[in-house]
C-alpha positions as CSV (number, residue, x, y, z in Angstrom):
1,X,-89.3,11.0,57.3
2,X,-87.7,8.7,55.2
3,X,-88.4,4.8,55.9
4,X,-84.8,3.4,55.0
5,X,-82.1,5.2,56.9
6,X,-77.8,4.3,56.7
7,X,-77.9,5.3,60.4
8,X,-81.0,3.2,61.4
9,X,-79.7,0.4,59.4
10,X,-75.9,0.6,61.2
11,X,-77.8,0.7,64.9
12,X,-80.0,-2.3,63.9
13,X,-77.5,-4.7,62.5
14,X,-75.4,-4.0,65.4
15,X,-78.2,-5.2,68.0
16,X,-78.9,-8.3,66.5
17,X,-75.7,-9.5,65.1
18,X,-74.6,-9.7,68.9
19,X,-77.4,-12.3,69.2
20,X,-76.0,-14.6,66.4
21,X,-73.1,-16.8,67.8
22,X,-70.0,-17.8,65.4
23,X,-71.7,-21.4,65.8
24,X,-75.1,-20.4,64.2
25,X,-72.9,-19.3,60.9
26,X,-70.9,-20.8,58.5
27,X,-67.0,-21.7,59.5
28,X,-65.6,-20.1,56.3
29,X,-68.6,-18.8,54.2
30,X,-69.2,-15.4,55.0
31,X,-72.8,-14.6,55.7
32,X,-75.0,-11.4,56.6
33,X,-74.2,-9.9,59.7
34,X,-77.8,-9.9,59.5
35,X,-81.2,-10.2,58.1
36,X,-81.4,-11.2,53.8
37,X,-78.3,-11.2,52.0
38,X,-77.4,-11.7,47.6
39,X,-75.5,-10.7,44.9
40,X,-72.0,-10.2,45.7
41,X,-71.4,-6.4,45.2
42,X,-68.1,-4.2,45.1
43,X,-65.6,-6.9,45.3
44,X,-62.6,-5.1,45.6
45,X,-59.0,-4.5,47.1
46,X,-58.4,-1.5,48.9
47,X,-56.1,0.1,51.5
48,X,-54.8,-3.6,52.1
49,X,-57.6,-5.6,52.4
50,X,-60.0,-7.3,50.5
51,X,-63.8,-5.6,50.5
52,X,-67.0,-7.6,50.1
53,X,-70.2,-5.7,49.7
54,X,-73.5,-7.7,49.5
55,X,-77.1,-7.1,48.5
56,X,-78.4,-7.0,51.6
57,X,-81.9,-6.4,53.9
58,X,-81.1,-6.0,57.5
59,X,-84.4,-6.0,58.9
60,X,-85.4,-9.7,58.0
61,X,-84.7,-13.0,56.3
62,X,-86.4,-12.5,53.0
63,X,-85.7,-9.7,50.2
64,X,-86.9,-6.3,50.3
65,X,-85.6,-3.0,50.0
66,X,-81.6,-3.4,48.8
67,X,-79.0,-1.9,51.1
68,X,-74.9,-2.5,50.7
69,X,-73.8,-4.6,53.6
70,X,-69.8,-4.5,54.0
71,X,-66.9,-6.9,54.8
72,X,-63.4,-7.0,54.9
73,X,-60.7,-9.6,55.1
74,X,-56.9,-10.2,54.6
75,X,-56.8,-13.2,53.7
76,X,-60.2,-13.5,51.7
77,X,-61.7,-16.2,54.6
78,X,-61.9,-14.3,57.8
79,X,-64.1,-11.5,57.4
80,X,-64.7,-8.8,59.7
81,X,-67.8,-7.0,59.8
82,X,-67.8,-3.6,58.6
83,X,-71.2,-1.2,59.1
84,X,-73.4,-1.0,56.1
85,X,-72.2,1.3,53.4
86,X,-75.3,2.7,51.5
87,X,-79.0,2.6,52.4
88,X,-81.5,3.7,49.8
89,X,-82.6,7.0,51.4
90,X,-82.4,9.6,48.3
91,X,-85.0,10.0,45.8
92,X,-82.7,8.4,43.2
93,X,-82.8,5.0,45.1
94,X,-85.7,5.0,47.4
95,X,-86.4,1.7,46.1
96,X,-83.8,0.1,46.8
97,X,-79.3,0.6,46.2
98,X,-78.9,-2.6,43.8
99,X,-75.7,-4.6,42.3
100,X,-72.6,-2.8,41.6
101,X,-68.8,-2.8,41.7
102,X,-65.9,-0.5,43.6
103,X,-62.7,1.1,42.0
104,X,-60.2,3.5,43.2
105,X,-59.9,7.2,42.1
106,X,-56.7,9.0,41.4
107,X,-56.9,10.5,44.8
108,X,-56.8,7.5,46.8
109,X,-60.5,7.4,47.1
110,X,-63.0,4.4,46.6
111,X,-65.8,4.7,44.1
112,X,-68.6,2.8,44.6
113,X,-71.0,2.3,41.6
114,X,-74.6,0.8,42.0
115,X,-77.9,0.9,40.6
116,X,-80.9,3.4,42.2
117,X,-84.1,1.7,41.8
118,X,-87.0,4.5,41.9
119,X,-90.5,5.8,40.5
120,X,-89.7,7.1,36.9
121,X,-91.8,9.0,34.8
122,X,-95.2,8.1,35.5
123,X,-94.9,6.5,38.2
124,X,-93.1,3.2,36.4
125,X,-90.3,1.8,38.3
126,X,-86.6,2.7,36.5
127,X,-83.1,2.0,37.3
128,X,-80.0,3.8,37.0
129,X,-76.5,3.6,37.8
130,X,-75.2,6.4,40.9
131,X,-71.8,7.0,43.1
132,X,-70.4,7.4,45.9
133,X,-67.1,8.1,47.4
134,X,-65.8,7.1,50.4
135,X,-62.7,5.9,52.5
136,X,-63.4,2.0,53.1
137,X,-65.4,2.5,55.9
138,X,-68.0,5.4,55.2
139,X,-69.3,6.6,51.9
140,X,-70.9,10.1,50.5
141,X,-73.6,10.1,47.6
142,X,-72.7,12.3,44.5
143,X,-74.5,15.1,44.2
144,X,-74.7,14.1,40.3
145,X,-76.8,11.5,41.4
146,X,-77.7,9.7,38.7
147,X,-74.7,9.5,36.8
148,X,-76.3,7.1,34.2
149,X,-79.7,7.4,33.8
150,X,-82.2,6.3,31.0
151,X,-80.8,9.2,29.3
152,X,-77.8,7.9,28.5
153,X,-80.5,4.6,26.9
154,X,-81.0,3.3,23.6
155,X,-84.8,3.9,22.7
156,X,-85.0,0.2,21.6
157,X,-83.8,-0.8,25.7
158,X,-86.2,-0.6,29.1
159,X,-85.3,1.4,31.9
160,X,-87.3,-1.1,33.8
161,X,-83.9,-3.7,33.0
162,X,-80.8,-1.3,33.5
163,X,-78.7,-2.5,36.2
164,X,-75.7,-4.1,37.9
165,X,-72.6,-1.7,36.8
166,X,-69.4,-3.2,35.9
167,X,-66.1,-0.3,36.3
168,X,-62.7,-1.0,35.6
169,X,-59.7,1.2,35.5
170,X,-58.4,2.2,32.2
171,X,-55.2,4.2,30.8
172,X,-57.4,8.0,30.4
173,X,-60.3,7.3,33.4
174,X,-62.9,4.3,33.9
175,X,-64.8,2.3,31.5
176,X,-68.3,0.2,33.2
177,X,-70.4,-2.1,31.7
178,X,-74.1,-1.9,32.5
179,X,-76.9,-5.0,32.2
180,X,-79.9,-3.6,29.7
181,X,-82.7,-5.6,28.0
182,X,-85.0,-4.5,24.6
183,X,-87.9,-3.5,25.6
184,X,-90.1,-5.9,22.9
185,X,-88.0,-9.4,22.8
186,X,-86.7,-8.8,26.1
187,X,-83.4,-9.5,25.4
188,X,-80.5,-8.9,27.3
189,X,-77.8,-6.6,26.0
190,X,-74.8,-5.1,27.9
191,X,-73.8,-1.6,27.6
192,X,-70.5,0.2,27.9
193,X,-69.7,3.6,28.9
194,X,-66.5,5.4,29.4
195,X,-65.5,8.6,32.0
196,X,-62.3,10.3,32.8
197,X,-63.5,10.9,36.6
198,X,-66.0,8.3,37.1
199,X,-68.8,11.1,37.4
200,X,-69.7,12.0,34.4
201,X,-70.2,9.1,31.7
202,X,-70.6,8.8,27.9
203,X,-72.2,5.7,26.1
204,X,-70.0,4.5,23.9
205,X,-72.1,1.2,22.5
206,X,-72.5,-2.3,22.6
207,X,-70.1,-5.2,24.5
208,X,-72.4,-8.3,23.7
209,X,-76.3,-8.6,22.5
210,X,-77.6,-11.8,23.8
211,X,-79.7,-13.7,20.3
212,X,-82.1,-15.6,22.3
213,X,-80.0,-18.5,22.9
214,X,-78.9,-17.9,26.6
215,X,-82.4,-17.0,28.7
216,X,-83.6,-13.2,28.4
217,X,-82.4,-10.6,30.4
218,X,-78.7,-10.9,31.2
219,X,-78.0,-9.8,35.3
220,X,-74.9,-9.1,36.9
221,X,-72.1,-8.7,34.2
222,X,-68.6,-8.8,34.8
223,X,-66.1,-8.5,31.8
224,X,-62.4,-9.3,32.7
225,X,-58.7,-10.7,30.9
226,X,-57.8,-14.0,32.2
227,X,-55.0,-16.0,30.6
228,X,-54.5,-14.1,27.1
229,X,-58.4,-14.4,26.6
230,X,-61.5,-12.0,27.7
231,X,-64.2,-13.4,29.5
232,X,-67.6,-12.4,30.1
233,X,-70.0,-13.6,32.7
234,X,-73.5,-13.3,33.3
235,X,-76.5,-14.5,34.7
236,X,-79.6,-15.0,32.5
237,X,-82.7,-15.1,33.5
238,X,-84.9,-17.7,32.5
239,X,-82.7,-19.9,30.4
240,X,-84.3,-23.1,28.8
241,X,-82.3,-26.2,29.5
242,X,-79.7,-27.7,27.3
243,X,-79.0,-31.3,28.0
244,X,-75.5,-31.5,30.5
245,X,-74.6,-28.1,29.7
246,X,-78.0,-25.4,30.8
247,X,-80.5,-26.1,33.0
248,X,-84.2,-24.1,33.4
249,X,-84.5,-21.1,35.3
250,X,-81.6,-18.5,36.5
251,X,-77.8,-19.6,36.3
252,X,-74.3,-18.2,35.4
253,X,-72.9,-18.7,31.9
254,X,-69.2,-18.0,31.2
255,X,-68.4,-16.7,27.5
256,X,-64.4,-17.0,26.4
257,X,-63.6,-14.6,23.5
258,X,-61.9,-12.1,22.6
259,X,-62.4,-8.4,21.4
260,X,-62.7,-6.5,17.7
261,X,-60.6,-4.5,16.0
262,X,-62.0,-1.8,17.9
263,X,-61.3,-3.1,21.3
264,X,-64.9,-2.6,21.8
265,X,-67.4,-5.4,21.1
266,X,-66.9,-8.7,22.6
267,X,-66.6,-11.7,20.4
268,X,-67.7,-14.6,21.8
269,X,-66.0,-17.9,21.0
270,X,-67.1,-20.2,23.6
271,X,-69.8,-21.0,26.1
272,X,-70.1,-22.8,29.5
273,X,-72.0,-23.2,32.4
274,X,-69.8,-21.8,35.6
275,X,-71.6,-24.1,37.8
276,X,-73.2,-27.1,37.4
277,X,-75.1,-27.1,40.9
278,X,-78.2,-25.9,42.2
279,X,-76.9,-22.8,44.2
280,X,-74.4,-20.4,42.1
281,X,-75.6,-17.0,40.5
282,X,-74.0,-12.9,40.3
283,X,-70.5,-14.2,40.6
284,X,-68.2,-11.2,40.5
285,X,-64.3,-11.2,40.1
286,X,-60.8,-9.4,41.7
287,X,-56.9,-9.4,40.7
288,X,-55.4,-10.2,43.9
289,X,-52.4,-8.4,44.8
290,X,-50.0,-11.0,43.5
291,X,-51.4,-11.1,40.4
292,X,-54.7,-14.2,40.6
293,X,-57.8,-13.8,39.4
294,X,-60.2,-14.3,42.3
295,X,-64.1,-15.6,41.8
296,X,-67.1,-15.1,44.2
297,X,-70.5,-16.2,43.9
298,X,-74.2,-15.9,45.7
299,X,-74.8,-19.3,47.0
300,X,-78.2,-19.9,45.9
301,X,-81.1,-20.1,43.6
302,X,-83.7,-17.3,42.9
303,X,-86.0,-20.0,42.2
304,X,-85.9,-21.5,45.7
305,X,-84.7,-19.1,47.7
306,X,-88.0,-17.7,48.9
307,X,-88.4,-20.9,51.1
308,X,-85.9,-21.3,53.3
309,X,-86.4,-24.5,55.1
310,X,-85.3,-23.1,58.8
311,X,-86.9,-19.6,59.2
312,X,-85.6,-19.7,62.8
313,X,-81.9,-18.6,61.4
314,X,-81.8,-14.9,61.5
315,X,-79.5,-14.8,58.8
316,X,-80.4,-15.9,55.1
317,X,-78.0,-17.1,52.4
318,X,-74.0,-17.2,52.0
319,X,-71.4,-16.4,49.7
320,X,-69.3,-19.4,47.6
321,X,-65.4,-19.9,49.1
322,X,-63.7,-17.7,46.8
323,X,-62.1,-19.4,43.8
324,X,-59.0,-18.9,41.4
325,X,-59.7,-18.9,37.9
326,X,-57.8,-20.1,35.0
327,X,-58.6,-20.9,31.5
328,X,-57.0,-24.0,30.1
329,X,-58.0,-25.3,26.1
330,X,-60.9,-23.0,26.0
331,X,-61.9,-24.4,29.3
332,X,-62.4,-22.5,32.6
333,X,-60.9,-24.0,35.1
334,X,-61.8,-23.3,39.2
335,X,-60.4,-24.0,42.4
336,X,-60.6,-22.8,45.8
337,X,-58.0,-20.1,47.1
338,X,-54.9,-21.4,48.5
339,X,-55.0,-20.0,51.3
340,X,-57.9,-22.4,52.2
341,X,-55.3,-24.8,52.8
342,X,-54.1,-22.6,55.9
343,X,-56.9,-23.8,57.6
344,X,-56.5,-27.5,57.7
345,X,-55.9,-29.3,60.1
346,X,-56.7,-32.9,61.8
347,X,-55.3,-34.4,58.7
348,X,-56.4,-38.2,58.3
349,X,-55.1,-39.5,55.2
350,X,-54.6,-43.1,53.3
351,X,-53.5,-44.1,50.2
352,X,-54.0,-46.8,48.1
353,X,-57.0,-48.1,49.9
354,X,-58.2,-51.2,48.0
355,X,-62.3,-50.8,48.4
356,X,-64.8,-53.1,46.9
357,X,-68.3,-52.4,48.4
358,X,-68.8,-50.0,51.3
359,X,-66.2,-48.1,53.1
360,X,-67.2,-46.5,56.5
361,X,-64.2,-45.7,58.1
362,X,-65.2,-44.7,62.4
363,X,-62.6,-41.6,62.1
364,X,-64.5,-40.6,59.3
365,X,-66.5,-37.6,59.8
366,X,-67.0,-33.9,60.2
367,X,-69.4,-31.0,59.0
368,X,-66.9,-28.6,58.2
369,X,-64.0,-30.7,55.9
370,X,-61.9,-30.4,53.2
371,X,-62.2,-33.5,51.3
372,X,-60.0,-34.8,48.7
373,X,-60.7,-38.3,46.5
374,X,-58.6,-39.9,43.9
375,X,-60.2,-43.2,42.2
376,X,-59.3,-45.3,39.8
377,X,-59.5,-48.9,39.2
378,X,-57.7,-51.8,41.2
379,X,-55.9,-53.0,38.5
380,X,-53.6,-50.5,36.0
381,X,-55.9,-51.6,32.8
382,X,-59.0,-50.9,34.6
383,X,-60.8,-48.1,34.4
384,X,-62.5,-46.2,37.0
385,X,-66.0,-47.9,38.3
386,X,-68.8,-46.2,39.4
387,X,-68.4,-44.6,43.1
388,X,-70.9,-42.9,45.6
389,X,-69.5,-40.6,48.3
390,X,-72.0,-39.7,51.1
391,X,-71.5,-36.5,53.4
392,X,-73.2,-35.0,56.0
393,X,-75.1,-38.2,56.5
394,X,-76.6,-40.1,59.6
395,X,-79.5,-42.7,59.8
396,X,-82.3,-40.3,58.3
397,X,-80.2,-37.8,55.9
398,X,-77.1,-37.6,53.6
399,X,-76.4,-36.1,50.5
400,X,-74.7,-37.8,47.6
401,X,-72.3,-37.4,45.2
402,X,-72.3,-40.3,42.5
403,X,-70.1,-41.1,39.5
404,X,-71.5,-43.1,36.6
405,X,-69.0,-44.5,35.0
406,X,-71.3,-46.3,32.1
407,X,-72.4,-42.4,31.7
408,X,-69.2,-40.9,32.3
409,X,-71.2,-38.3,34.7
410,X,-70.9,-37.2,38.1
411,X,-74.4,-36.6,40.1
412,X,-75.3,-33.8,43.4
413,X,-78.4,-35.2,45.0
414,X,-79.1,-33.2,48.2
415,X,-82.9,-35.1,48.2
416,X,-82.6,-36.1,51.6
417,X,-80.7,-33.8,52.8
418,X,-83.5,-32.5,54.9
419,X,-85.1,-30.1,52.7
420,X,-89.2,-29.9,53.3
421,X,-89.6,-28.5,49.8
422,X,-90.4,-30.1,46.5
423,X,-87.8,-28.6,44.5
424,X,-85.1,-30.0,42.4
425,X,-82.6,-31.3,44.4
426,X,-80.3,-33.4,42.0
427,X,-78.0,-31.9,39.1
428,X,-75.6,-33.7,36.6
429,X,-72.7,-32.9,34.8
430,X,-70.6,-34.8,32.7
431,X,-66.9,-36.1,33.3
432,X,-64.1,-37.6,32.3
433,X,-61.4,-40.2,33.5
434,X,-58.1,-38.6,33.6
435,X,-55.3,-41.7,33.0
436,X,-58.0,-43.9,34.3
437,X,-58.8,-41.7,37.3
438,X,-61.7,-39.9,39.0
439,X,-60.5,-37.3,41.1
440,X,-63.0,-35.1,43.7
441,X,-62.2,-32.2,46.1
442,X,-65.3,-31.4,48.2
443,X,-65.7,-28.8,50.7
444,X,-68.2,-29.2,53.1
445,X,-69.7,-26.6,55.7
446,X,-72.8,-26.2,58.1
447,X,-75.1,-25.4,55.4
448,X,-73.2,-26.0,52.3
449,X,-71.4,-28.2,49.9
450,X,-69.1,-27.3,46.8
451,X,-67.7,-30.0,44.9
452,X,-64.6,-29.4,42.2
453,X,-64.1,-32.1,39.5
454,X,-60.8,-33.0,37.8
455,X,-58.5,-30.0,39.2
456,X,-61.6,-27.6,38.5
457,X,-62.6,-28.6,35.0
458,X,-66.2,-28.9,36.8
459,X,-67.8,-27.2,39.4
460,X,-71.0,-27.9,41.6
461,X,-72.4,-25.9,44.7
462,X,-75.6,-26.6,46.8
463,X,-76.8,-25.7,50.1
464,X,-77.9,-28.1,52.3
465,X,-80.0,-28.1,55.7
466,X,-79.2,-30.9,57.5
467,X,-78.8,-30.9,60.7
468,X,-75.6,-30.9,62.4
469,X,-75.4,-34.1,63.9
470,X,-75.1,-35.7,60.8
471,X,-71.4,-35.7,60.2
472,X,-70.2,-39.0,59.3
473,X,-69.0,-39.4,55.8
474,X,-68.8,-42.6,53.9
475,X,-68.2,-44.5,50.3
476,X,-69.0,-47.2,48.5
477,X,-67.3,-48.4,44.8
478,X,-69.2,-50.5,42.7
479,X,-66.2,-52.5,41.8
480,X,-62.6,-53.1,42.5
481,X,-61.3,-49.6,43.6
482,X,-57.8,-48.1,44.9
483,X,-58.5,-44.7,46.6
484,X,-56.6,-42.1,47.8
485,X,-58.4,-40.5,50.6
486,X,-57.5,-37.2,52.2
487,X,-59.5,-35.2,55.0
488,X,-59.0,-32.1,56.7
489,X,-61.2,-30.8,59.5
490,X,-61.4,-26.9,58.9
């Protein structure tokens, strides 16, 4: 009898989501119903609404063998909790259904494409990429099962490091991007592969080889047009820092190019981190309806995530607010979805608020807030001072977000924000005065904070831990400043 059941899984997360109350969760993240949640998987919109599938381990708060969890929304905020679409109960995936992406056949069907984790020949793990077909709310396994499989792999590649399809629609079937890695430098490479029924594939070559210059293996592609440009996102592995730009360990790096004469290797003309905080990895992307293109992201950190600091919770980790994309002068540009703004409410606003020191304002608090800061300096022929805005803050905690303006940089410190772990808790990114003007929008919920720079030209998530109590919010300005404040209870 097989360990890992869809049916055991669906009967299980039912039980103990009823034990988890709305106030135990994020107000507008979506969580796990239940149990360990990651990567983003199968973003997609279908029959009317938008679908979120997650990595996802219903039977407790710390990775182990990879389900599909399932959501749905209509307005890409409120998400409804669907039962879990895959389990890894065939020999193909008896280790686990990994990272993947949805499409819709011909037939008005959704395709679901992931990565089966198993024992390959001789008993070495391998990964390949499998189906399944369903109608939004139930799902069948191919019995071609695996479509992809280290077959269909370059000798020079592992099948240890082949995972995380990519499909996309095109004009005569489906084309899906897969992550690999050389088996000697272990390098990342992605794949791409081509099918006229999104059953059987053919390998049709390389997208991008990574040279050694962005970490090693390259995780969770995702290859898409945005604004006369193609993009290409992934998330390294073990990436060596580079000084305001790359920092150690696991992050997401966005690459802006465009493609050959062939229209089938990527040429890569710029790179950039996505996120300059410490929580931000597998971020996957949809065209909306009316015609955005939509960003979402794991909030968090491989490197920390093992330790969460309240083990009580009996969920584990959230997904970003979703975010519209842009590229503007070889920049990418991020913001949250508009209809975020739907949702405030309790508005308390001021402008041109002359500030010199400290600002603690009584009316100024709240855990779950939209916040919106424009600084410059007091006089037209000043620029911008430094500035420190504190959130979630009470006697004992707070986190921080502080502009330098001698280093033209803006700094996350979550270091007392009640973690009990020795990690890093402070990330910097640079940034610029805009006519003399610093301006901030930071979204803050129960366990998180994500903080966009100058209209989105920067970007920096972190969860926090603190405890809800703490809720008052506060600034000081290191000189003469003229703010305009704006806050939103959401």
């Amino acid at each position: 009898m097989r360990k890992y059941t869809l049916e055991r899984a669906r009967a299980y997360e039912k039980k103990a989501a009823a034990a988890i109350s709305a106030h135990q969760r994020p107000a507008y993240h979506l969580s796990p119903i239940t149990g360990w949640m990651n990567d983003p998987n199968g973003f997609s919109y279908y029959n009317g609404e938008y679908h979120l599938f997650y990595q996802y381990h219903p039977y407790k708060t710390s990775w182990a063998a990879m389900h599909w969890g399932h959501a749905v929304s209509h307005d890409l905020l409120h998400w409804r909790y669907l039962p879990a679409a895959l389990a890894p109960d065939q020999d193909y995936d008896s280790l686990g259904c990994f990272s993947g992406t949805a499409a819709t056949l011909p037939d008005g069907r959704q395709l679901l494409i992931y990565t089966g984790v198993h024992r390959g020949r001789g008993g070495h793990e391998s990964q390949a990429q499998c189906v399944a077909v369903g109608d939004g709310l139930d799902y069948r396994k191919a019995a071609q099962n695996p479509v992809i499989s280290e077959d269909n792999l370059p000798q020079e590649l592992s099948p240890y490091d082949f995972r995380d399809p990519r499909i996309w629609k095109t004009e005569d079937g489906f084309r899906c991007i897969v992550g690999a890695c050389t088996r000697k430098e272990h390098l990342g490479i992605i794949l791409q592969y081509a099918s006229k029924d999104g059953l059987d594939w053919r390998f049709i070559g390389e997208l991008a080889r990574n040279d050694g210059s962005h970490g090693r293996m390259w995780e969770c592609p995702d290859f898409f047009p945005l604004d006369g440009r193609w993009v290409l996102s992934v998330s390294p592995q073990d990436m060596l820092p580079v000084p305001f730009k790359y920092v150690n360990g696991n992050g997401t790096v966005c690459m802006i190019g465009d493609l050959d004469e062939t229209g089938t290797r990527f040429l890569c003309t710029d790179d950039q981190p996505v996120d300059y905080g410490m929580d931000f990895y597998a971020p996957q992307t949809i065209q909306t309806p009316d015609g955005r293109t939509v960003m979402i992201a794991w909030m968090q950190n491989w490197d920390t995530v093992g330790h969460p600091d309240e083990p009580d919770i009996p969920w584990h980790n959230q997904m970003t607010v979703p975010r519209e994309i842009h590229i503007c002068s070889g920049k990418l540009l991020q913001w949250p979805v508009r209809e975020l703004d739907t949702l405030r409410k309790n508005p308390l606003v001021r402008k041109n608020l002359p500030v010199s020191g400290d600002l603690d304002l009584p009316e100024l608090r709240g855990r779950t807030t939209d916040i919106v800061l424009s600084v410059r300096g007091a006089s037209e022929h000043l620029s911008c001072p430094g500035f420190t805005l504190c959130v979630a803050r009470d006697a004992d905690f707070r986190t921080e977000l502080h502009y330098s303006a001698a280093e033209g940089t803006l700094t996350l410190d979550r270091t007392w924000s009640g973690s009990r772990r020795n990690f890093s808790h402070i990330r910097t990114c640079r940034i610029s005065e805009k006519n003399g003007t610093i301006r901030l929008r930071v979204l803050l919920d129960r366990f998180s904070l994500e903080v966009f720079a100058n209209g989105g030209e920067e970007a920096m998530t972190a969860v926090i831990r603190t405890g809800l109590s703490a809720d008052r919010i506060s600034f000081h300005a290191e000189g003469d400043v003229l703010l305009d404040l704006e806050k939103y209870d959401l």
